[in-house]
TORKOL-725558 format. One record per residue: x, y, z of N, C-alpha, C in turn; residue in one letter. Coordinates in pm, 1 decimal. Layout:
BEGIN
atom nX = X	nY = Y	nZ = Z	caX = X	caY = Y	caZ = Z	cX = X	cY = Y	cZ = Z	rest = A .
...
This chain:
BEGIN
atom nX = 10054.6	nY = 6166.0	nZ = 4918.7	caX = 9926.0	caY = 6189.4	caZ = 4853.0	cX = 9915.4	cY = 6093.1	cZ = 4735.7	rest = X .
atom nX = 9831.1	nY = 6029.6	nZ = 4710.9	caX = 9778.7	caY = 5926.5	caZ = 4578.4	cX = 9776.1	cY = 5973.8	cZ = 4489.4	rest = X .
atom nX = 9774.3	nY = 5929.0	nZ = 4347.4	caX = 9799.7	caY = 6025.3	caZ = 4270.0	cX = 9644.3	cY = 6013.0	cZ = 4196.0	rest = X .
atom nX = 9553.1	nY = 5885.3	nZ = 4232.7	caX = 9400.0	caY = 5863.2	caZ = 4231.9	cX = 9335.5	cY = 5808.6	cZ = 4272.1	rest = X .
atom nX = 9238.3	nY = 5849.8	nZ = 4285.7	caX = 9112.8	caY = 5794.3	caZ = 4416.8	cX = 9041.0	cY = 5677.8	cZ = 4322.1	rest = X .
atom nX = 9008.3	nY = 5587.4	nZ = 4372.6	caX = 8919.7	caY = 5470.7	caZ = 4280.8	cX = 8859.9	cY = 5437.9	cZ = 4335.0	rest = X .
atom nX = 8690.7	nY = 5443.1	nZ = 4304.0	caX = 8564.9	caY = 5382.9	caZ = 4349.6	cX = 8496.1	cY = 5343.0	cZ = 4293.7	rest = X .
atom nX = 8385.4	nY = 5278.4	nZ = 4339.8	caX = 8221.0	caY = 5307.3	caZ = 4255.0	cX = 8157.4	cY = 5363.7	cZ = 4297.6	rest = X .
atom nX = 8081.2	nY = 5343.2	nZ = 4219.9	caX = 8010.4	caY = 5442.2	caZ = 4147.1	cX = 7914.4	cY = 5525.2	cZ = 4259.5	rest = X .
atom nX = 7907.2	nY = 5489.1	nZ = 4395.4	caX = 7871.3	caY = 5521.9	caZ = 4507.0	cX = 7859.9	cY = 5706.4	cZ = 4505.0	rest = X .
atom nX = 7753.6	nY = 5787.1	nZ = 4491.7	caX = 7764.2	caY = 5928.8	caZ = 4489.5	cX = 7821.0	cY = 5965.8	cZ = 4602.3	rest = X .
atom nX = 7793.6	nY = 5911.1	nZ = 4736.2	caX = 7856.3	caY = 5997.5	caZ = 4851.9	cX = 8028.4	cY = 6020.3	cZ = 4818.0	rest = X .
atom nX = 8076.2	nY = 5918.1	nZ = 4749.0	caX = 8224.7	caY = 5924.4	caZ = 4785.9	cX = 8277.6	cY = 6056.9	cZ = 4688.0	rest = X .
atom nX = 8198.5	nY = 6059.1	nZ = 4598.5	caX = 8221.6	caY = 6249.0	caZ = 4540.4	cX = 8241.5	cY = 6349.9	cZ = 4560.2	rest = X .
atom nX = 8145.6	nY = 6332.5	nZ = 4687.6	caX = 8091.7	caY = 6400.3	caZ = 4783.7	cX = 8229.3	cY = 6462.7	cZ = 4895.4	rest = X .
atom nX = 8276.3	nY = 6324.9	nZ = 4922.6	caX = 8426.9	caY = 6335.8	caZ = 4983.4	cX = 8508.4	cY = 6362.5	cZ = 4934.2	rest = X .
atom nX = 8542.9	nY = 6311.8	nZ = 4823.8	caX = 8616.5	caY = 6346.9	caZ = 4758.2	cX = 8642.6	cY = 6532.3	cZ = 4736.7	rest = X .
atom nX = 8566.2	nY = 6553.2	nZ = 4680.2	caX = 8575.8	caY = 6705.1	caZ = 4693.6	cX = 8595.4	cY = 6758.0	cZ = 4772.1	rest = X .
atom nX = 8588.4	nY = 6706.3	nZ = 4945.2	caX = 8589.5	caY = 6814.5	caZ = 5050.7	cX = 8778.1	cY = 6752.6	cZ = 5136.5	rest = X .
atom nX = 8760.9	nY = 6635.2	nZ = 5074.9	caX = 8911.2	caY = 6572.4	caZ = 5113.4	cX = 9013.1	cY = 6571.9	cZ = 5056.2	rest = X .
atom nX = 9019.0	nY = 6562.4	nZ = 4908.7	caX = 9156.6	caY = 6533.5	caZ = 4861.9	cX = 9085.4	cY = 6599.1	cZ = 4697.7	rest = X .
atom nX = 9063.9	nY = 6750.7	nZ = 4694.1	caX = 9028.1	caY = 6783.4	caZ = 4603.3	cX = 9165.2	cY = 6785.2	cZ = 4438.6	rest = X .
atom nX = 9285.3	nY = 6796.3	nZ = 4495.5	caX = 9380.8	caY = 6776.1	caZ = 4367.2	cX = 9395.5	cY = 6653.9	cZ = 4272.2	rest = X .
atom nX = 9336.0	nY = 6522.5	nZ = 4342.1	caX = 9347.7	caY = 6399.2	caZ = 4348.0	cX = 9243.6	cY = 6349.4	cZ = 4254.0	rest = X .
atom nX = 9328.6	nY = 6302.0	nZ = 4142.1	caX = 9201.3	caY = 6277.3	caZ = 4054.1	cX = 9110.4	cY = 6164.1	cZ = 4083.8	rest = X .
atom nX = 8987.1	nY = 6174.1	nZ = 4011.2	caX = 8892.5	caY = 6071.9	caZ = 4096.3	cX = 8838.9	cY = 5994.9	cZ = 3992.4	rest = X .
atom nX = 8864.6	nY = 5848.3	nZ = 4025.9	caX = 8826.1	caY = 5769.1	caZ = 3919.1	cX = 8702.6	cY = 5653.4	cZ = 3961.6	rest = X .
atom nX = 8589.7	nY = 5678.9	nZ = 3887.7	caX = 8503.8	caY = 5593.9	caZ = 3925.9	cX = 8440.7	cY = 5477.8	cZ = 3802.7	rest = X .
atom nX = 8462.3	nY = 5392.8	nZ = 3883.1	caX = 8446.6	caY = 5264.1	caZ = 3782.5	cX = 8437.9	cY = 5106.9	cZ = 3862.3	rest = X .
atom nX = 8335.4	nY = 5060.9	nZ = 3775.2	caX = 8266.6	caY = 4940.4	caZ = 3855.0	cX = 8383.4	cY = 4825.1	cZ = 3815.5	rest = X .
atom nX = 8482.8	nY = 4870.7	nZ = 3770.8	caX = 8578.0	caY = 4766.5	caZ = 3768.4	cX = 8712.2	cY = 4819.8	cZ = 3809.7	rest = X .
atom nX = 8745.6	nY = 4929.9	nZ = 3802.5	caX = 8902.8	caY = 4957.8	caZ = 3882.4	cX = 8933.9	cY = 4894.5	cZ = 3979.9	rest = X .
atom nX = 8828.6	nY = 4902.4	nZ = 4095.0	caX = 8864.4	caY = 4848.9	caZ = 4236.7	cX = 8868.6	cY = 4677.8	cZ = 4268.5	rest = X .
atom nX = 8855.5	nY = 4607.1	nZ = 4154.6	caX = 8828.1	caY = 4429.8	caZ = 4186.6	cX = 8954.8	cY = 4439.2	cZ = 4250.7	rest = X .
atom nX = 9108.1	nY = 4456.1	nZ = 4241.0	caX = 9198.2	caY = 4417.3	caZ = 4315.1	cX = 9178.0	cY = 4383.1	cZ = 4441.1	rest = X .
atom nX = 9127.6	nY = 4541.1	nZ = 4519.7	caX = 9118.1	caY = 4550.9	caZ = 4674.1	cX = 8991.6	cY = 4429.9	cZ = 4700.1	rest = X .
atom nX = 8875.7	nY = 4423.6	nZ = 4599.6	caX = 8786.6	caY = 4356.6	caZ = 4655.1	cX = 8835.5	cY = 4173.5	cZ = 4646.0	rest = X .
atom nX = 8903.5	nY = 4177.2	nZ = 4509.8	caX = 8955.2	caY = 4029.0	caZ = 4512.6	cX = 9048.6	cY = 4001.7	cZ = 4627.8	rest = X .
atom nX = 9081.4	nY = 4057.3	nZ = 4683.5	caX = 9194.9	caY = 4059.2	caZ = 4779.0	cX = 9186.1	cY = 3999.7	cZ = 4934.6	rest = X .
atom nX = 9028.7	nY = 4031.9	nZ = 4973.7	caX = 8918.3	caY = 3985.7	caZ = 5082.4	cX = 8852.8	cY = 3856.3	cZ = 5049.1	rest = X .
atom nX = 8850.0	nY = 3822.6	nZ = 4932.2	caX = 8783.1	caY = 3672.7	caZ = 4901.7	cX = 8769.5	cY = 3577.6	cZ = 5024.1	rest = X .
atom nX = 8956.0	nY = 3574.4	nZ = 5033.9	caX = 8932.9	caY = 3433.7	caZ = 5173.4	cX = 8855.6	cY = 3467.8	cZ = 5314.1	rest = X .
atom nX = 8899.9	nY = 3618.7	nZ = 5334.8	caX = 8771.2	caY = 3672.3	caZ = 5448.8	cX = 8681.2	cY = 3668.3	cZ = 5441.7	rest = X .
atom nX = 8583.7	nY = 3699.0	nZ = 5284.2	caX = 8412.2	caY = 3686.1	caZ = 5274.8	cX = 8394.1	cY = 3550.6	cZ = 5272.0	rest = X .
atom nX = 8458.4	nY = 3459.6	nZ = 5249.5	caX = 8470.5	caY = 3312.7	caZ = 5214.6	cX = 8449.0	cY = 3249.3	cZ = 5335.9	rest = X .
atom nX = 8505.6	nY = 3296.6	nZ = 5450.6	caX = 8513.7	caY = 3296.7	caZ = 5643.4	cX = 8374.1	cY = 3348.0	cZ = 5650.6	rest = X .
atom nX = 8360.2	nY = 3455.6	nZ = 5656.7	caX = 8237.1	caY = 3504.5	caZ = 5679.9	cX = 8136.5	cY = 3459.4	cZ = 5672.5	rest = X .
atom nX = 8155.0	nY = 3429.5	nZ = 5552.7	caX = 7978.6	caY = 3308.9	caZ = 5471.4	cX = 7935.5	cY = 3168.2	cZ = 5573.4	rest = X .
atom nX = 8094.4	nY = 3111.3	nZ = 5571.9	caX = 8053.1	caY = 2982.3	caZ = 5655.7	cX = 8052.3	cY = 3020.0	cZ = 5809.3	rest = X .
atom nX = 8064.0	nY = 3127.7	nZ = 5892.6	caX = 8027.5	caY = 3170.7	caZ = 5982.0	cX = 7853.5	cY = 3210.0	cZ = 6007.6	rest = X .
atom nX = 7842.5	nY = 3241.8	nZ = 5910.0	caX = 7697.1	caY = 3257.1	caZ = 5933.0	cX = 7589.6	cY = 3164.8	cZ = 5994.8	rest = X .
atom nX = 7657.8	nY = 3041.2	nZ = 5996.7	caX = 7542.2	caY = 2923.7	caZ = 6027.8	cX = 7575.6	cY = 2883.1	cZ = 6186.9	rest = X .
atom nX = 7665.3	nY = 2970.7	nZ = 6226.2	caX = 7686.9	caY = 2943.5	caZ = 6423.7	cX = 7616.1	cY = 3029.6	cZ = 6485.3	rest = X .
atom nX = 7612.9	nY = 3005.0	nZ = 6610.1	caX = 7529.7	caY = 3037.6	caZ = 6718.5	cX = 7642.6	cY = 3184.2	cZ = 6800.2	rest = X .
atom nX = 7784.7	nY = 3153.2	nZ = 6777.7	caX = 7871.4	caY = 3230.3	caZ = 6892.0	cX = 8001.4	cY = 3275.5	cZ = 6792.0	rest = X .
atom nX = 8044.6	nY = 3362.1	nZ = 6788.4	caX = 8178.4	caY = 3340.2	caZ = 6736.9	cX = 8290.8	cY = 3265.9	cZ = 6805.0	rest = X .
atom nX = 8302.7	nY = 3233.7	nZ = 6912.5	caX = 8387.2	caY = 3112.1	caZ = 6947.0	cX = 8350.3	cY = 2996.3	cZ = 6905.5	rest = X .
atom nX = 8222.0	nY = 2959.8	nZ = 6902.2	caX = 8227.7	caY = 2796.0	caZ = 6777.3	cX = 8247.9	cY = 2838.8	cZ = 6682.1	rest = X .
atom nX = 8218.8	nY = 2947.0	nZ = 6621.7	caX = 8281.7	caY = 2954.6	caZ = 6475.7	cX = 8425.0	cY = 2940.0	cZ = 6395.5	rest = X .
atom nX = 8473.4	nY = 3025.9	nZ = 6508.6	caX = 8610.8	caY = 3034.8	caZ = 6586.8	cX = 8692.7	cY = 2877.5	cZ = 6528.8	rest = X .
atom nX = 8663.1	nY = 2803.5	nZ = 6643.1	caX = 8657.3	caY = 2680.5	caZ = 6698.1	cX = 8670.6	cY = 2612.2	cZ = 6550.6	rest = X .
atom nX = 8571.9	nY = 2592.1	nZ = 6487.9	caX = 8530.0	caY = 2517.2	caZ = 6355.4	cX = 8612.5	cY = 2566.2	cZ = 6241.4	rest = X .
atom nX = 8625.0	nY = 2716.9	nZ = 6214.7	caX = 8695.4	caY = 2727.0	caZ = 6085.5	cX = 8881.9	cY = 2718.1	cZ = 6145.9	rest = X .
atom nX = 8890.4	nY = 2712.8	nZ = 6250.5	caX = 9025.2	caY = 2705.2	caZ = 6264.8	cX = 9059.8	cY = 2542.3	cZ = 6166.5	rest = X .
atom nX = 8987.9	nY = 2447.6	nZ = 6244.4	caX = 9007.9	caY = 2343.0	caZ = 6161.5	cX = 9027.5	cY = 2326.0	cZ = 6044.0	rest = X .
atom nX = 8915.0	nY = 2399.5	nZ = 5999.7	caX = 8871.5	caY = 2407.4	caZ = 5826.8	cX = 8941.0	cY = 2404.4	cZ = 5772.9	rest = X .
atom nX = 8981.3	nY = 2532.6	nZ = 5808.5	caX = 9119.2	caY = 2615.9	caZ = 5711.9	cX = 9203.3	cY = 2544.0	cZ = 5665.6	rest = X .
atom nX = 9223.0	nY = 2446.7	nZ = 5788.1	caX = 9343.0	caY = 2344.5	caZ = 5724.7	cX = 9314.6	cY = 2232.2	cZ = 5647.3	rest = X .
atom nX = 9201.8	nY = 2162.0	nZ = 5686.4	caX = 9173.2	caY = 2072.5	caZ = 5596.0	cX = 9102.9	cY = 2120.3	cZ = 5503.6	rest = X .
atom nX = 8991.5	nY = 2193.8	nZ = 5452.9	caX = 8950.3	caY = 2261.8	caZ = 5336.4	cX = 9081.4	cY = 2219.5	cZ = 5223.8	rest = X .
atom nX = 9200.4	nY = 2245.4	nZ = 5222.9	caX = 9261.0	caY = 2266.1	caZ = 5080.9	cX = 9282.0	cY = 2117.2	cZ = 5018.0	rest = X .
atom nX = 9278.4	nY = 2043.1	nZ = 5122.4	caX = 9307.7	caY = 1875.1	caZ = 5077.8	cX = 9228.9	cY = 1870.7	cZ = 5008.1	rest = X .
atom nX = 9097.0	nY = 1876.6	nZ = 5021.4	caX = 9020.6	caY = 1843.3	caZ = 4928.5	cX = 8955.4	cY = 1945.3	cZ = 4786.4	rest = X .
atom nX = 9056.2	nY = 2016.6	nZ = 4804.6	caX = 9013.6	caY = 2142.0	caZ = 4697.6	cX = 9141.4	cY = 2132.8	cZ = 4606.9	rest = X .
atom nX = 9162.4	nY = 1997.5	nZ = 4521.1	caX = 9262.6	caY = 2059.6	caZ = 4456.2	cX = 9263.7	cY = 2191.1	cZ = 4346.1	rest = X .
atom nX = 9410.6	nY = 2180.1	nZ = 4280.0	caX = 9356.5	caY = 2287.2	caZ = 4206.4	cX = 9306.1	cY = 2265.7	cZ = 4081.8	rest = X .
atom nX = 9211.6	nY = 2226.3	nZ = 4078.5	caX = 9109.0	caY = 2175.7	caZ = 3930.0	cX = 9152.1	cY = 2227.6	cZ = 3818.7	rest = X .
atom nX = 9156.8	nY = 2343.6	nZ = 3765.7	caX = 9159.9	caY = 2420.1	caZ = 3687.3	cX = 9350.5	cY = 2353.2	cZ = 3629.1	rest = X .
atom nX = 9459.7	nY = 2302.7	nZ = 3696.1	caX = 9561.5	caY = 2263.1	caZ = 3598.2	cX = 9573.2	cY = 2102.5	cZ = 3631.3	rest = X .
atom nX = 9445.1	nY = 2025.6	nZ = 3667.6	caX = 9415.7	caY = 1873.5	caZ = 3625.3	cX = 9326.9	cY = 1860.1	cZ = 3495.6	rest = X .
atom nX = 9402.4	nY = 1725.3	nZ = 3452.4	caX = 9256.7	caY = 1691.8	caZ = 3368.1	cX = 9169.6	cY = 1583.1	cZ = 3456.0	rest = X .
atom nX = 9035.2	nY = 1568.0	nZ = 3358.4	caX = 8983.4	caY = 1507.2	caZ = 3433.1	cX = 9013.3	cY = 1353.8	cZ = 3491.2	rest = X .
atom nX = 9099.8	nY = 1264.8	nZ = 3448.8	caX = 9129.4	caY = 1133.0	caZ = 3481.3	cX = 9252.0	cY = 1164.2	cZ = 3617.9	rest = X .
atom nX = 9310.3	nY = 1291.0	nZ = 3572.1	caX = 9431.3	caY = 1315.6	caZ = 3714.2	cX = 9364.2	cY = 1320.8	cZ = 3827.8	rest = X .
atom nX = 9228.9	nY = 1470.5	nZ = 3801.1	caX = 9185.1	caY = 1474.3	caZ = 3906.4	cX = 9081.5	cY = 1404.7	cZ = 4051.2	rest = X .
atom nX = 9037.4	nY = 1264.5	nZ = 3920.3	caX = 9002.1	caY = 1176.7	caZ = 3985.6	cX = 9085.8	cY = 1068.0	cZ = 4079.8	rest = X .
atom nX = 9180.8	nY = 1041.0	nZ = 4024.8	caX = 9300.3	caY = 965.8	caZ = 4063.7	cX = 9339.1	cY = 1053.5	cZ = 4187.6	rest = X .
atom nX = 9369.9	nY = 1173.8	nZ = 4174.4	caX = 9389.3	caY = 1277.0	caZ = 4276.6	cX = 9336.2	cY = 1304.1	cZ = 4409.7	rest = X .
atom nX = 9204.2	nY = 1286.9	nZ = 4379.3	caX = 9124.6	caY = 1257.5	caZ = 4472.8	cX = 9077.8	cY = 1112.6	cZ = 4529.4	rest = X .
atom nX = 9121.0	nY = 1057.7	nZ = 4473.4	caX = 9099.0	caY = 896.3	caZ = 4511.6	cX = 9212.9	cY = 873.2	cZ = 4607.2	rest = X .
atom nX = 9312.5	nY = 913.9	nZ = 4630.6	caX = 9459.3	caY = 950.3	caZ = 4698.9	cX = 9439.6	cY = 1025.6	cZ = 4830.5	rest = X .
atom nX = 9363.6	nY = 1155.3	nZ = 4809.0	caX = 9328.9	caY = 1223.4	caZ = 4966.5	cX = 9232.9	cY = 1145.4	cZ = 4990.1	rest = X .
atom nX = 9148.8	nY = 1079.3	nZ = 4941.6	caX = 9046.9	caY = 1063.7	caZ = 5031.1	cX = 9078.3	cY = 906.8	cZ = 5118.8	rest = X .
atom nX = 9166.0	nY = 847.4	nZ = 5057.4	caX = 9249.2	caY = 744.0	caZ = 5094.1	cX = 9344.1	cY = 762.4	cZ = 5221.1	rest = X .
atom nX = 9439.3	nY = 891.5	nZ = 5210.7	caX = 9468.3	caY = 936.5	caZ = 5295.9	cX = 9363.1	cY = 959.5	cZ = 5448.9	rest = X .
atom nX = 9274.4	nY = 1037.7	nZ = 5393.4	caX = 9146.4	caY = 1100.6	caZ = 5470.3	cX = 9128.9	cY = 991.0	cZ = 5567.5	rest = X .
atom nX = 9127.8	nY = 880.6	nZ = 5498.6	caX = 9027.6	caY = 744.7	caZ = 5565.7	cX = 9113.1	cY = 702.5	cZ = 5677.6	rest = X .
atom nX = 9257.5	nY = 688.9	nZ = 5662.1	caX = 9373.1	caY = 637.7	caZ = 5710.0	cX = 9377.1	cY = 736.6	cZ = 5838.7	rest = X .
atom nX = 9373.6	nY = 813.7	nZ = 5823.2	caX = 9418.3	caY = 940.1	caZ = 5882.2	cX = 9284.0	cY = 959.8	cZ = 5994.4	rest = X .
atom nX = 9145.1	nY = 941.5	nZ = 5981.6	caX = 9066.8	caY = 948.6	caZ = 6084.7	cX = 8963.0	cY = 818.5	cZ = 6097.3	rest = X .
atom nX = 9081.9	nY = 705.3	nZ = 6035.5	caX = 8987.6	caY = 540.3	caZ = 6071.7	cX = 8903.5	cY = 485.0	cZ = 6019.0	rest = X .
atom nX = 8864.0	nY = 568.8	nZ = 5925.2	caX = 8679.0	caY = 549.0	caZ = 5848.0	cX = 8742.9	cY = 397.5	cZ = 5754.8	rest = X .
atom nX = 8714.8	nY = 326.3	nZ = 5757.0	caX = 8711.9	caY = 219.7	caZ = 5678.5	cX = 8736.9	cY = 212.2	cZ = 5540.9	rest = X .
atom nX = 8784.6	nY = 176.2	nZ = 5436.9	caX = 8779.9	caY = 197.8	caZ = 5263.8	cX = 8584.0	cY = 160.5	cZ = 5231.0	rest = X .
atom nX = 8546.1	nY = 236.2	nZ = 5183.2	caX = 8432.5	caY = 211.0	caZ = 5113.1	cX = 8478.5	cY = 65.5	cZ = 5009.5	rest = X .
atom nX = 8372.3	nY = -45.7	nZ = 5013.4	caX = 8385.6	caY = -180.5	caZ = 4888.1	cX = 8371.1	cY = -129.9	cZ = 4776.0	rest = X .
């Protein structure tokens, strides 16, 4: 048994609460629960760019790729400065070029 229930602020779940796990204290708050919700990010993150296909097998199909290349180009900004992260990126995308033929831009 939990030792507390955490939601928002949603009335039905009160509702349950009382008829389910009435010993169980019940805590409602529009911020307790970010864990569980931060936790789904990379799934709603899937989701979003799914929205613009026709089938879930091209979608399928497309973010399998993604997934992998997406991070090359996402460094992690937030512990570059800005002259690293240019340099940084001047490097994958160098790679990038090498890697699927595209020519160096003059």
């Amino acid at each position: 048994v939990p030792r507390a229930l955490v939601t928002d602020k949603l009335r039905s779940y009160g509702v349950a609460h009382r008829e389910l796990m009435r010993s169980v204290e019940h805590r409602q708050s529009k911020y307790l629960n970010n864990r569980a919700e931060n936790s789904h990010q990379p799934t709603r993150q899937r989701e979003r760019a799914m929205k613009g296909f026709r089938s879930p097998t091209s979608a399928q199909k497309f973010l399998s790729v993604f997934s992998a290349v997406s991070p090359h180009f996402r460094p992690r900004r937030h512990l570059l400065t800005a002259p690293d992260y240019r340099a940084e990126m001047t490097i994958r995308f160098t790679i990038w070029n090498k890697i699927t033929g595209v020519p160096a831009a003059p």
